[in-house]
C-alpha positions as CSV (number, residue, x, y, z in Angstrom):
1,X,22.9,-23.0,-7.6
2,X,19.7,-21.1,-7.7
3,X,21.5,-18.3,-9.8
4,X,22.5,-21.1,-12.3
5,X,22.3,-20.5,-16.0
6,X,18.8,-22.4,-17.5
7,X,20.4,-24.4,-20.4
8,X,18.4,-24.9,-23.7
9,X,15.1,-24.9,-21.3
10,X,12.8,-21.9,-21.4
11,X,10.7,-20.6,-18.6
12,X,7.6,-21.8,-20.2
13,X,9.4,-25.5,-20.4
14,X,10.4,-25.5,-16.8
15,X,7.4,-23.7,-15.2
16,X,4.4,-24.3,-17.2
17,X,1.7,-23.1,-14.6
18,X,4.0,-20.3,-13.9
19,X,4.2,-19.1,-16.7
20,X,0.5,-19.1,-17.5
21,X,0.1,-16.8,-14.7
22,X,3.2,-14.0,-16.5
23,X,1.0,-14.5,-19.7
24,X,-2.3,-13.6,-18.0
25,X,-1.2,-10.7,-16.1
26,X,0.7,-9.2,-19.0
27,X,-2.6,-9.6,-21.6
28,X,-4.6,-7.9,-18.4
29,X,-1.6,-5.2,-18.1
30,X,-2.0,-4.6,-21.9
31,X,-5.9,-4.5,-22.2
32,X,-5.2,-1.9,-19.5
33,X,-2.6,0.2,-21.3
34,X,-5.4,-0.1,-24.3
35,X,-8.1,1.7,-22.8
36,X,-5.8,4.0,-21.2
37,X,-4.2,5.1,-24.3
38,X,-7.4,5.3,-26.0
39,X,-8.7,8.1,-23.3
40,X,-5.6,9.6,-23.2
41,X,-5.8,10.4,-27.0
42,X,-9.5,11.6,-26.4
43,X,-8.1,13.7,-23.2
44,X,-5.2,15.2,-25.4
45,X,-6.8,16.1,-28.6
46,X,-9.8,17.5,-26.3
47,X,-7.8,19.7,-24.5
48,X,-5.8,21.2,-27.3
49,X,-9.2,22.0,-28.8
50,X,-8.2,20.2,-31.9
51,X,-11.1,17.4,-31.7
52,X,-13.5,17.1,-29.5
53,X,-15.6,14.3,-29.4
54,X,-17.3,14.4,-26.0
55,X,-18.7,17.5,-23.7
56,X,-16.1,18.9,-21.1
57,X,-18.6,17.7,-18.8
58,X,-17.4,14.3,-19.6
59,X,-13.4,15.5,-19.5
60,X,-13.1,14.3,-15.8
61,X,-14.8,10.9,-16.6
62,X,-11.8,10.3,-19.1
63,X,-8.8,11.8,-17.5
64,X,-9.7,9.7,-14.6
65,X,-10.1,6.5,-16.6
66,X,-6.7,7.5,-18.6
67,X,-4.8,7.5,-15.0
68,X,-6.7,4.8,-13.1
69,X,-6.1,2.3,-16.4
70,X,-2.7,3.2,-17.0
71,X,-0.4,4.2,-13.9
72,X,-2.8,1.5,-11.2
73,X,-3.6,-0.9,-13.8
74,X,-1.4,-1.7,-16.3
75,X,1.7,-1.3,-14.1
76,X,0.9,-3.6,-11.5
77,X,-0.8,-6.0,-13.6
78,X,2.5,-6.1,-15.7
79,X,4.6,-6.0,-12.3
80,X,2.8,-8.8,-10.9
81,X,3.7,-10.3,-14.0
82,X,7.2,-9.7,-14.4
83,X,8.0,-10.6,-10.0
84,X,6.3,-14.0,-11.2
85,X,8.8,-14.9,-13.3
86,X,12.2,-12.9,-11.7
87,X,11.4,-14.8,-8.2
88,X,10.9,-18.5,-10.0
89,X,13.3,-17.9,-12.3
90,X,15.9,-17.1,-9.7
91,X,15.0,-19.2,-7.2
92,X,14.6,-21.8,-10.2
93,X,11.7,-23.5,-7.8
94,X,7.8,-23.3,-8.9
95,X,5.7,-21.6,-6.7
96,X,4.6,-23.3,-3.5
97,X,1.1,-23.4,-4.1
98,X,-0.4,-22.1,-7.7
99,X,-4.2,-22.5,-6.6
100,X,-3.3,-19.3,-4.2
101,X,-0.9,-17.5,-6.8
102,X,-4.7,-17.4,-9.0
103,X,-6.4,-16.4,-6.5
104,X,-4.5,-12.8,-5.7
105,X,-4.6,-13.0,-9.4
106,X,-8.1,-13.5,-9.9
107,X,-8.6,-10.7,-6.9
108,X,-6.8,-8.2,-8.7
109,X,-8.6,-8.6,-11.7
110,X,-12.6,-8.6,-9.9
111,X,-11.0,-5.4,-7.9
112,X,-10.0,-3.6,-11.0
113,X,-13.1,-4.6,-12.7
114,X,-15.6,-3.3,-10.3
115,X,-13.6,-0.1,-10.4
116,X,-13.1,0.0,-13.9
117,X,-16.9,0.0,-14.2
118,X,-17.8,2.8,-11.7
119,X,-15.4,5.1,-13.5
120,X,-16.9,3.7,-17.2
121,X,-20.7,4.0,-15.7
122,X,-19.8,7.9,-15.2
123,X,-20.3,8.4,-19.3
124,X,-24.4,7.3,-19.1
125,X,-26.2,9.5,-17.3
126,X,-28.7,7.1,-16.8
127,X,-26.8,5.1,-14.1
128,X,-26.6,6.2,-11.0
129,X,-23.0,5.9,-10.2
130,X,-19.8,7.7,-11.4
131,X,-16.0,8.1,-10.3
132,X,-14.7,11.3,-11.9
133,X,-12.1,12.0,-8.7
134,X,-8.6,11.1,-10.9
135,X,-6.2,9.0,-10.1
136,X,-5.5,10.9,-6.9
137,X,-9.0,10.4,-5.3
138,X,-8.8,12.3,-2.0
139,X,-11.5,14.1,-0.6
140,X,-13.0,16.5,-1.0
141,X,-14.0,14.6,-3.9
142,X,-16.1,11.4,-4.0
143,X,-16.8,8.6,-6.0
144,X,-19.2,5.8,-5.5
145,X,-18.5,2.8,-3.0
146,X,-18.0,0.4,-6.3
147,X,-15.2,2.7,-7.0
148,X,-13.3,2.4,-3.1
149,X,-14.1,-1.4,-3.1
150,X,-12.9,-2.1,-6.2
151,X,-9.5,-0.8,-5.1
152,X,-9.6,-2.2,-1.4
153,X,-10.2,-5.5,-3.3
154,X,-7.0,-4.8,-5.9
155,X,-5.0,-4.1,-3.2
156,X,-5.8,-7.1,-1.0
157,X,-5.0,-9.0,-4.0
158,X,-2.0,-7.5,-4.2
159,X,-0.7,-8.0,-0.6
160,X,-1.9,-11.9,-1.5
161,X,0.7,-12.1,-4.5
162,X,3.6,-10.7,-1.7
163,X,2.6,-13.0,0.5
164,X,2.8,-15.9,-2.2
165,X,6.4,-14.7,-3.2
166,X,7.5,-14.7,0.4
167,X,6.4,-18.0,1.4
168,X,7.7,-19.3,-2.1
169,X,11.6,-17.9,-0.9
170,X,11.4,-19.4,2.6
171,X,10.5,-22.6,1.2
172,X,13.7,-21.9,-1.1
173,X,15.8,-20.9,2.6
174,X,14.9,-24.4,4.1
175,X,16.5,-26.3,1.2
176,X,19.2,-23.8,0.7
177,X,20.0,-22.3,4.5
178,X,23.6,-21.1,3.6
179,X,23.1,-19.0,0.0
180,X,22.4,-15.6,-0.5
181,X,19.3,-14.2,-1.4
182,X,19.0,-14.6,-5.7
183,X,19.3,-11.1,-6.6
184,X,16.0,-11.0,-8.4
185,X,14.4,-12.5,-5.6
186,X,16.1,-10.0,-3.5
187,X,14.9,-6.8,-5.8
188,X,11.0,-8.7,-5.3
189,X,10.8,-9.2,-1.3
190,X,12.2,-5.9,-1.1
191,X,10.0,-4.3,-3.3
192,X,6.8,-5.9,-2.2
193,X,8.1,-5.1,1.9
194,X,8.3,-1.1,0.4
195,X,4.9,-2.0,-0.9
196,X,3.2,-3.1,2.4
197,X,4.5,-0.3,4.2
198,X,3.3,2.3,1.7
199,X,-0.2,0.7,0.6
200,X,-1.0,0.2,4.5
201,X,-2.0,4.0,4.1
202,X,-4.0,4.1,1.1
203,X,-5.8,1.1,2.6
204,X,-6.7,2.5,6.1
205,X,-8.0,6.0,4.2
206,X,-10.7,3.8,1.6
207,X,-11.7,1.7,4.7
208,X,-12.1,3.8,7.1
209,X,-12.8,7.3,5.4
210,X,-13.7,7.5,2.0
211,X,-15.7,4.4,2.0
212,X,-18.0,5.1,4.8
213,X,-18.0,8.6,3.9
214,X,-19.6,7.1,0.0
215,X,-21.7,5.1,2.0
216,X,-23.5,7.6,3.7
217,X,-22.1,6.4,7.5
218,X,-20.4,9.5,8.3
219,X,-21.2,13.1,7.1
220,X,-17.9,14.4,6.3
221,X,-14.3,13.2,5.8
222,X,-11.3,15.6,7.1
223,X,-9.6,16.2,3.4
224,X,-6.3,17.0,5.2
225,X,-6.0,13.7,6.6
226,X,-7.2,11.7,3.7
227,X,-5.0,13.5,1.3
228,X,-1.9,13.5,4.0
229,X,-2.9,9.3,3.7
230,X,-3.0,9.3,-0.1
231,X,0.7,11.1,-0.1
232,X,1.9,9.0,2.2
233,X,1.1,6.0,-0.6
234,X,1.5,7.9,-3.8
235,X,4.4,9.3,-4.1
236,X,6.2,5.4,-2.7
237,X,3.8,3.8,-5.6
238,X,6.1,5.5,-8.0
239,X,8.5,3.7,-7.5
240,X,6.3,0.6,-7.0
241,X,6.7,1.2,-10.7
242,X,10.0,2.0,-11.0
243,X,11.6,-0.6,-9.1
244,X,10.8,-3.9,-11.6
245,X,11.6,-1.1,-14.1
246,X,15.2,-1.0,-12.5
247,X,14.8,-5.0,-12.3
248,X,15.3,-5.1,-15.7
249,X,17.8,-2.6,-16.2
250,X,20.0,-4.3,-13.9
251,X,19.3,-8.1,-14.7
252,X,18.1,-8.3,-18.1
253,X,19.4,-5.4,-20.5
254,X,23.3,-5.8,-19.6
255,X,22.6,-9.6,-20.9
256,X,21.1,-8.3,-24.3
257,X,24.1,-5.7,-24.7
258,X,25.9,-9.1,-24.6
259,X,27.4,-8.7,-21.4
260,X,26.3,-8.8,-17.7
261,X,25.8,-6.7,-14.7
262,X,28.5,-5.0,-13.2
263,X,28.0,-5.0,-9.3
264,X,25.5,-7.6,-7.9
265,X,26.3,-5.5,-4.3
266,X,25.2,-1.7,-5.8
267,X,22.3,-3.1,-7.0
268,X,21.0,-4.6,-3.6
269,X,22.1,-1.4,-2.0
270,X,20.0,0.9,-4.8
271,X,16.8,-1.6,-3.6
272,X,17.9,-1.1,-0.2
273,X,17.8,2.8,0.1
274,X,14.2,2.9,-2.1
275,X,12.8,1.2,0.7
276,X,13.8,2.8,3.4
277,X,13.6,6.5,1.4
278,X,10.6,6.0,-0.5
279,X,7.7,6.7,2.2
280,X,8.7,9.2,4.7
281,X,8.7,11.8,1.6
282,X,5.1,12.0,0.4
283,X,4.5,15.5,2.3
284,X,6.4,17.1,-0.9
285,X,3.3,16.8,-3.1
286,X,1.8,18.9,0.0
287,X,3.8,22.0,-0.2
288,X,0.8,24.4,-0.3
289,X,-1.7,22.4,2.1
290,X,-2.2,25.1,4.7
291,X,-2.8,22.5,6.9
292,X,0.6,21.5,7.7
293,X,3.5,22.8,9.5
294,X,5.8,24.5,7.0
295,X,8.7,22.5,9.1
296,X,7.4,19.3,8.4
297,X,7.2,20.5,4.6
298,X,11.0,21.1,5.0
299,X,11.9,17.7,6.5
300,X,10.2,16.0,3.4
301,X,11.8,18.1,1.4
302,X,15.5,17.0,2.8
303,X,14.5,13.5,2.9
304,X,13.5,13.4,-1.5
305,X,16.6,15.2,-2.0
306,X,18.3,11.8,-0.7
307,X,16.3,9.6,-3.0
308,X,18.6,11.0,-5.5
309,X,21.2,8.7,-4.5
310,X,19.5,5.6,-5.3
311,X,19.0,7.1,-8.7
312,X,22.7,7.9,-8.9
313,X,23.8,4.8,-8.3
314,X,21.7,3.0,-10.9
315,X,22.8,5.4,-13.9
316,X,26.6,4.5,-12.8
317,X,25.9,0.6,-12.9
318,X,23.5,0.1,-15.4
319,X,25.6,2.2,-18.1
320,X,28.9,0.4,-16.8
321,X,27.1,-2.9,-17.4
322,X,26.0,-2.0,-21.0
323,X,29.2,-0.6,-21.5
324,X,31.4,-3.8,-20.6
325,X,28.9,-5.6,-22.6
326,X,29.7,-3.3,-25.5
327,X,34.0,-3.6,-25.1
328,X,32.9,-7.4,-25.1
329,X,30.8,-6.9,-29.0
330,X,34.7,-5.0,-29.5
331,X,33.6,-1.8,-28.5
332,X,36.8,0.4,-28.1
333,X,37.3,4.0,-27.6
334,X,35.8,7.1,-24.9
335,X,32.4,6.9,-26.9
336,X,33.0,4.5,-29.6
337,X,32.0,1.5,-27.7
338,X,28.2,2.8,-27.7
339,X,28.0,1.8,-31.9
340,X,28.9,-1.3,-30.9
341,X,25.3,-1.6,-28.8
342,X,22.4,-4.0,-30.2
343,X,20.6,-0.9,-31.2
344,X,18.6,-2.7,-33.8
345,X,17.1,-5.1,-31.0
346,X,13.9,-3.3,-29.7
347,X,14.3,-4.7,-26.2
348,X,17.8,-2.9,-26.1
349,X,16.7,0.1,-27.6
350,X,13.6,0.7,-25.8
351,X,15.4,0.3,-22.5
352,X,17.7,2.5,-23.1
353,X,15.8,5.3,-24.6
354,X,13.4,4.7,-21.5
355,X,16.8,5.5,-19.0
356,X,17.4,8.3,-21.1
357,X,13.9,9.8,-20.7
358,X,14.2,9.1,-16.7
359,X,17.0,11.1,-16.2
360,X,15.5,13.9,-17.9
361,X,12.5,13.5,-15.4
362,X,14.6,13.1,-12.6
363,X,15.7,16.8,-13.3
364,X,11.8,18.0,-13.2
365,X,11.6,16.0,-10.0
366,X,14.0,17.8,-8.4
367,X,12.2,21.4,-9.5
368,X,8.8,19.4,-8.1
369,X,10.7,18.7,-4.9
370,X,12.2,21.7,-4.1
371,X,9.5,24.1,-1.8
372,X,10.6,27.3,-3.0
373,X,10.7,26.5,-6.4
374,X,7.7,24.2,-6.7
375,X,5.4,27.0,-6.0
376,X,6.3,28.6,-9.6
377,X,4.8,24.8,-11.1
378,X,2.5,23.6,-8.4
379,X,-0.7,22.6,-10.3
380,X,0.6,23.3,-13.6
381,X,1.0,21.3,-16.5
382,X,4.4,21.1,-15.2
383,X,3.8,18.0,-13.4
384,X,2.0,15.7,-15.6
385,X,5.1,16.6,-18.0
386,X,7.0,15.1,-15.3
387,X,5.5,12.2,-14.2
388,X,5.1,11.4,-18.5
389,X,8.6,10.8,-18.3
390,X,8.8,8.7,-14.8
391,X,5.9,6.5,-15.1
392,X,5.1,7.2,-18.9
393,X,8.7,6.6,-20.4
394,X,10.6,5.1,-18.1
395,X,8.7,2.5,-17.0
396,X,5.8,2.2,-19.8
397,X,8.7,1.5,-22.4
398,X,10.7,0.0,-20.1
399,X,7.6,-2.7,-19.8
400,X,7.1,-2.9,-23.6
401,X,10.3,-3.2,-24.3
402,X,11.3,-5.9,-21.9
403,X,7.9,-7.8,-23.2
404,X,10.2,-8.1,-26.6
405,X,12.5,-10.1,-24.9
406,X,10.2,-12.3,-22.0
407,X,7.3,-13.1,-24.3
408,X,8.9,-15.7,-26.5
409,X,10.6,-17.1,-22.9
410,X,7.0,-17.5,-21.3
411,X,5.1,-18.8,-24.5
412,X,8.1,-20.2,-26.7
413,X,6.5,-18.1,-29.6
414,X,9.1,-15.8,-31.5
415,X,8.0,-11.8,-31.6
416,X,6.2,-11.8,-34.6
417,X,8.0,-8.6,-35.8
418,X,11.5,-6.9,-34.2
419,X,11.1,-4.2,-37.3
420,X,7.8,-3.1,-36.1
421,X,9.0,-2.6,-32.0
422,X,12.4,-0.9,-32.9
423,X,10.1,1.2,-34.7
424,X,7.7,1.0,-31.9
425,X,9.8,2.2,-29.4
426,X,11.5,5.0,-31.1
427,X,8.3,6.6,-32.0
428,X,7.5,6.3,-28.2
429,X,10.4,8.1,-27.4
430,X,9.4,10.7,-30.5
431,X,6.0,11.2,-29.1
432,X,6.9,11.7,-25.2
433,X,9.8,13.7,-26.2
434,X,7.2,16.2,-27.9
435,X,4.6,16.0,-25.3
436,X,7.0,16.4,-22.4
437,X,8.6,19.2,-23.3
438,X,5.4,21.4,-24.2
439,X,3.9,20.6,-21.2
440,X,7.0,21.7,-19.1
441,X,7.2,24.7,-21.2
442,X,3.3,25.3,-20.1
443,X,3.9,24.5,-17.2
444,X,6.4,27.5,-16.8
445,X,3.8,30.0,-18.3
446,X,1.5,28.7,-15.9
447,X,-1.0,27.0,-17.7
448,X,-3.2,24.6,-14.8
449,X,-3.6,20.6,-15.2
450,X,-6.5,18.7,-14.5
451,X,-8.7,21.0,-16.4
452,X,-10.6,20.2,-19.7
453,X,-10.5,24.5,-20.7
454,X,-6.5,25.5,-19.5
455,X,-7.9,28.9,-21.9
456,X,-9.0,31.5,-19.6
457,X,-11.0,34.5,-21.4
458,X,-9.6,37.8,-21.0
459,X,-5.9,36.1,-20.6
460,X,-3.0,35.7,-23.0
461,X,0.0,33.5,-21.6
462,X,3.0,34.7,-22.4
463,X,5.0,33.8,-25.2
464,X,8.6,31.6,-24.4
465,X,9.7,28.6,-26.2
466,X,7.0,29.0,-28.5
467,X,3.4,30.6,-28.4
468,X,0.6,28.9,-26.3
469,X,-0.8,27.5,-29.5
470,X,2.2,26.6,-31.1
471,X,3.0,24.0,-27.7
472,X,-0.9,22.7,-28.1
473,X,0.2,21.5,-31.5
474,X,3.1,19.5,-29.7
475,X,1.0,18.3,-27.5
476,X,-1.5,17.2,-29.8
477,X,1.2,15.8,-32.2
478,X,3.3,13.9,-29.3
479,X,-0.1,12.3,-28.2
480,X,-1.1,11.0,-31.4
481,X,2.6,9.3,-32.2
482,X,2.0,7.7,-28.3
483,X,-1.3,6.5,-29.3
484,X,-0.1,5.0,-32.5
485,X,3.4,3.6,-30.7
486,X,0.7,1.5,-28.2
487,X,-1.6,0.2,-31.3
488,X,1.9,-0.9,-33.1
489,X,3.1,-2.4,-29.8
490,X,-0.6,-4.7,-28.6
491,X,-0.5,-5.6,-32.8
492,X,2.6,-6.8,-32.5
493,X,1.7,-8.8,-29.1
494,X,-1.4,-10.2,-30.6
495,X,0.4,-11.2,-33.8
496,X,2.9,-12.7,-31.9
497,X,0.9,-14.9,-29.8
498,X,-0.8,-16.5,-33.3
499,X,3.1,-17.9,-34.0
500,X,3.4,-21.5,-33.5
501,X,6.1,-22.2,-31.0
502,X,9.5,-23.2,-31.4
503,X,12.3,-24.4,-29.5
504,X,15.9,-22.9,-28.0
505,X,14.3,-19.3,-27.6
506,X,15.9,-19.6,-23.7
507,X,18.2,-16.5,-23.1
508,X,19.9,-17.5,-20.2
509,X,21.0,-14.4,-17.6
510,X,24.6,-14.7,-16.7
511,X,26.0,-13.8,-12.8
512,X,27.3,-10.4,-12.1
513,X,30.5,-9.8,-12.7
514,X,30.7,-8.4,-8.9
515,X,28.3,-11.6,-7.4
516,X,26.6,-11.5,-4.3
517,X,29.5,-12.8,-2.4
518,X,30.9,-9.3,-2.7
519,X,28.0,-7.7,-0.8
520,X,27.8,-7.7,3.1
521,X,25.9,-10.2,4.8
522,X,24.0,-7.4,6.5
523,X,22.4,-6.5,3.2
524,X,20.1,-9.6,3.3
525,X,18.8,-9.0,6.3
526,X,15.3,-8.0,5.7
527,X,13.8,-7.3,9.2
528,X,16.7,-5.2,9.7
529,X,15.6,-3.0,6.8
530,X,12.1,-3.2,6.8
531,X,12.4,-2.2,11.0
532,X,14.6,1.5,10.1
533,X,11.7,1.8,7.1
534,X,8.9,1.4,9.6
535,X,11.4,3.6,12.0
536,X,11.5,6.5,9.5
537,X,8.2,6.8,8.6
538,X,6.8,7.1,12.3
539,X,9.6,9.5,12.5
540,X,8.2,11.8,9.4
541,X,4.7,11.4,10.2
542,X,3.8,10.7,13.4
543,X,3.7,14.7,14.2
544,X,2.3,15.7,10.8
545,X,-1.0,13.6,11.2
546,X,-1.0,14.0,15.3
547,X,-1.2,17.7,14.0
548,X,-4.0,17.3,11.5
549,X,-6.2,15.5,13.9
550,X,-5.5,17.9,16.0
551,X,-6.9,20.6,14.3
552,X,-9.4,19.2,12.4
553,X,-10.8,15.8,13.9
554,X,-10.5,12.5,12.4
555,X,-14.2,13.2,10.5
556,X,-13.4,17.2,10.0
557,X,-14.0,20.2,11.9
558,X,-17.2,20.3,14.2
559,X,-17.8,16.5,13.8
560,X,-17.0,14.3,17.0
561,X,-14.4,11.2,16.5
562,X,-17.4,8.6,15.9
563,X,-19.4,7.7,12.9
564,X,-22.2,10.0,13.0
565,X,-24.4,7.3,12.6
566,X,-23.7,5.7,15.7
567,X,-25.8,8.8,17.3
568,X,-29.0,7.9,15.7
569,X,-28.5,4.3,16.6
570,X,-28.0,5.0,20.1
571,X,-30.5,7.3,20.6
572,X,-33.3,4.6,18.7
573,X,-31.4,1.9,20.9
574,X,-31.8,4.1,24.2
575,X,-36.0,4.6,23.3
576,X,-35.5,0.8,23.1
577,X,-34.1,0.1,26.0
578,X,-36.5,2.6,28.5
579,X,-39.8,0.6,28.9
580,X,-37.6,-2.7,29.9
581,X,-35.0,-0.3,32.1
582,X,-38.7,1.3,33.4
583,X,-39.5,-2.6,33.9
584,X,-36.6,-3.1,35.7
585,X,-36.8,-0.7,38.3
586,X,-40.4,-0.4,39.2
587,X,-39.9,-4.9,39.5
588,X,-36.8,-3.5,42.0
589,X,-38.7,-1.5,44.0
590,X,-41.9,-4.0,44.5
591,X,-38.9,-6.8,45.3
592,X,-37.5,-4.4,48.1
593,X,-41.1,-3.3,49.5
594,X,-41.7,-7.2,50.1
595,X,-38.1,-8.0,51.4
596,X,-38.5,-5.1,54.0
């Protein structure tokens, strides 16, 4: 059986080249997360005005190199990664061709690079190139083509490793026709299908938009439609993030609580309903856009509101799984059973310190999603708050974490020190707990984001939860314990990869104590669920963009639907073409004169 337990063989011994691939795109995940932390230290202590060791002018350079590197980066370099090893390791097949599997490895890494260096290049003024247009690069702002090809390149690579991972399962099909779908496998190709759908967007704005438009082809760029395109992808790459994040909460962290999961059926309907719910709800982040109907605003609105289900579901399995692992360690009692919980394993603490952070986001999401009440935190420092605890707690612990428990699988190399991540991981959750809450406190008094001076002269915010000042020093202090958490975390990594390997580190993941039997056929069926995905989406967006280009043109307002290049060109290729069209007709007119 493909779900069958590995034996006394780890990864590394079974899938050698395999697991070369894990290590390489975990070290490139990691040298991300270290030159994101480092500007995000710089960003925080900046804005607090407690040190500031650049000019503001340079405040945009490094708050776009903070999200680029961290939330692009080094979680899909570590997701990459991580789908790697849950598809061969559930299939328990290598992959069918490695030489491709290095080369959507190789592209992701040239794509980030070139990107990496346009945003880097902005920081010497003697350069000629720069990318300060954050992580959420829509127009109006622009950054230099390096910048848009560097990402169209990433993203290609991207679609490459899906492709690998699919081809990879149906070889698995044609040797095992009658067995359900592994169910890390299953959480992968459902995943990577969400993926296509939603990064199909992103792709068509850089080619066809914001590329040209750096280029100097076209003149202008319709910022509706470009930021309507980037919505459309960004809020779905969220859970891009979150979904191997949930991978691991339901596969891996009921087997370190010393049990296993509890329904192998929930969890493929949880993966199910993300991809069909995770697109058609981008227009949310668009609340205030004038340019959009305030009906399509609500129909977005209504279809987040659904996503919490999904979310529901997992906080009901995942904690029945750790729990039955617990009654199994002789938990007993309402509550006792959670003493009886591996807290002292960092993998197992991290984890569940990171679920505990997401459901305190998922209650900010909900303000965020809500029209009438996101126009009180629209803009504010509400919302980094909130995505600090998505995609900065629940998934960035979630990653380090796990890599406590997959690292001696995929290298057969012992962590070189559990003491150092338990304490790792709890100063994580110190640091974000800090930071997150000032900035939702901000947030509330209105102070902006994405602004290097949040002080305005003349204005006093008002005083809740603590003074304006008093939250700066949270801010400042949960920053600093972050920065220090990822420095104790990539020393531990490094340290551990100087250990000289050992044997019987395999930690075997048992089935579900509800297996996929238990689930209805119709939940494999891909093509049905990637067809009412695709059916959803046309439905919650064909109108809005119809709309957009409506009113404002594919290229903007006053600028016909053609690259204004094209005019030049055809006016030099019409001067061109005169004298021979001249030619032409006067040699007409002499050939009918001797004819008649």
């Amino acid at each position: 059986m493909s779900e069958a337990i590995e034996g006394d063989r780890s990864f590394v011994d079974k899938f050698p080249e395999e697991a070369r691939i894990v290590r390489s795109a975990f070290l490139s995940s990691f040298f991300a997360l270290l030159l994101g932390a480092v500007f995000g230290i710089i960003q925080t202590l900046h804005r607090t005005d407690v040190a500031r060791i650049i000019p503001s002018t340079d405040y945009y350079t490094v708050l776009t190199a903070h999200g680029v590197f961290l939330v692009i980066s080094f979680t899909i370099f570590f997701l990459v990664g991580l789908f790697t090893w849950a598809l061969t390791r559930s299939l328990d097949r290598p992959l069918v061709n490695i030489k491709i599997t290095w080369t959507w490895y190789a592209l992701m890494a040239i794509g980030m690079t070139m990107t990496g260096v346009s945003i880097l290049a902005g920081f010497v003024s003697s350069i000629d190139m720069s990318a300060d247009v954050l992580y959420t690069f829509y127009a109006p702002l622009q950054a230099h083509p390096l910048f848009y090809t560097g990402l169209a390149v990433f993203i290609v690579g991207s679609w490459i490793a899906g492709a690998d991972w699919f081809r990879t399962f149906l070889a698995w099909k044609r040797e095992h026709p009658d067995e359900r779908i592994p169910l890390q496998t299953f959480m992968v190709l459902t995943t990577m299908a969400m993926w296509y759908i939603a990064s199909s967007a992103v792709a068509a704005s850089v080619l066809l938009f914001l590329l040209p438009w750096s280029l100097g082809f076209i003149d202008q760029v319709n910022p509706t439609l470009t930021r309507t395109l980037f919505w459309f992808f960004g809020h779905p790459v969220v859970y891009f993030w979150l979904m191997p994040a949930y991978l691991l909460w339901y596969t891996v962290l009921p087997r370190i609580a010393g049990g296993r999961l509890f329904s192998d059926p929930l969890a493929r309907v949880v993966f199910v309903l993300f991809l069909l719910l995770s697109t058609p709800v981008g227009i949310h982040h668009q609340y205030l856009d004038p340019g959009i109907a305030e009906g399509f605003k609500f129909i977005s609105m209504t279809n987040t509101m659904f996503l919490l289900l999904p979310s529901l579901l997992t906080a009901f399995t995942v904690v029945a799984s750790v729990e039955y692992g617990a009654r199994q360690r002789g938990g007993t009692g309402l509550l006792g059973w959670l003493t009886d919980l591996p807290w002292r394993k960092p993998e197992f603490t991290g984890m569940m310190l990171a679920g505990l952070m997401f459901a305190a986001g998922g209650f900010s999401g909900m303000v965020n999603a809500g029209m009438n009440i996101n126009y009180m935190i629209h803009n504010t420092i509400w919302v980094p708050g909130h995505f600090h605890l998505t995609v900065g707690t629940a998934v960035a612990l979630t990653f380090m974490a796990a890599t406590y428990w997959i690292w001696p699988q995929i290298s057969n190399k012992p962590i070189y020190s559990r003491t150092i991540g338990l304490f790792q991981v709890v100063l994580w959750f110190i640091g974000m707990a800090l930071m997150s809450n000032a900035m939702h406190a901000q947030g509330i008094m209105g102070v902006p984001r994405r602004t290097a001076e949040p002080e305005y002269s003349g204005f006093d915010y008002p005083t809740m939860f603590g003074g304006f000042e008093e939250l700066n020093i949270q801010i400042a202090i949960g920053g600093t314990l972050l920065f220090i958490s990822t420095i104790l975390f990539l020393g531990n990594v490094v340290l551990t990869m100087g250990n000289p390997k050992v044997s019987g580190l395999a930690d075997p993941l048992p089935p579900a104590l509800s297996g996929p039997d238990d689930a209805p056929q119709v939940l494999d069926n891909l093509r049905l669920w990637v067809g009412i995905a695709l059916t959803l989406v046309v439905l919650a967006y064909a109108l809005p963009l119809a709309a957009i280009i409506n009113r404002g043109g594919l290229l903007g307002s006053g600028v016909g639907s053609y690259p204004v290049w094209l005019g030049p060109a055809f006016d030099a290729l019409v001067s061109a073409l005169t004298p021979l069209a001249d030619g032409a007709r006067d040699a007409a007119g002499a050939l009918v004169g001797v004819v008649r």
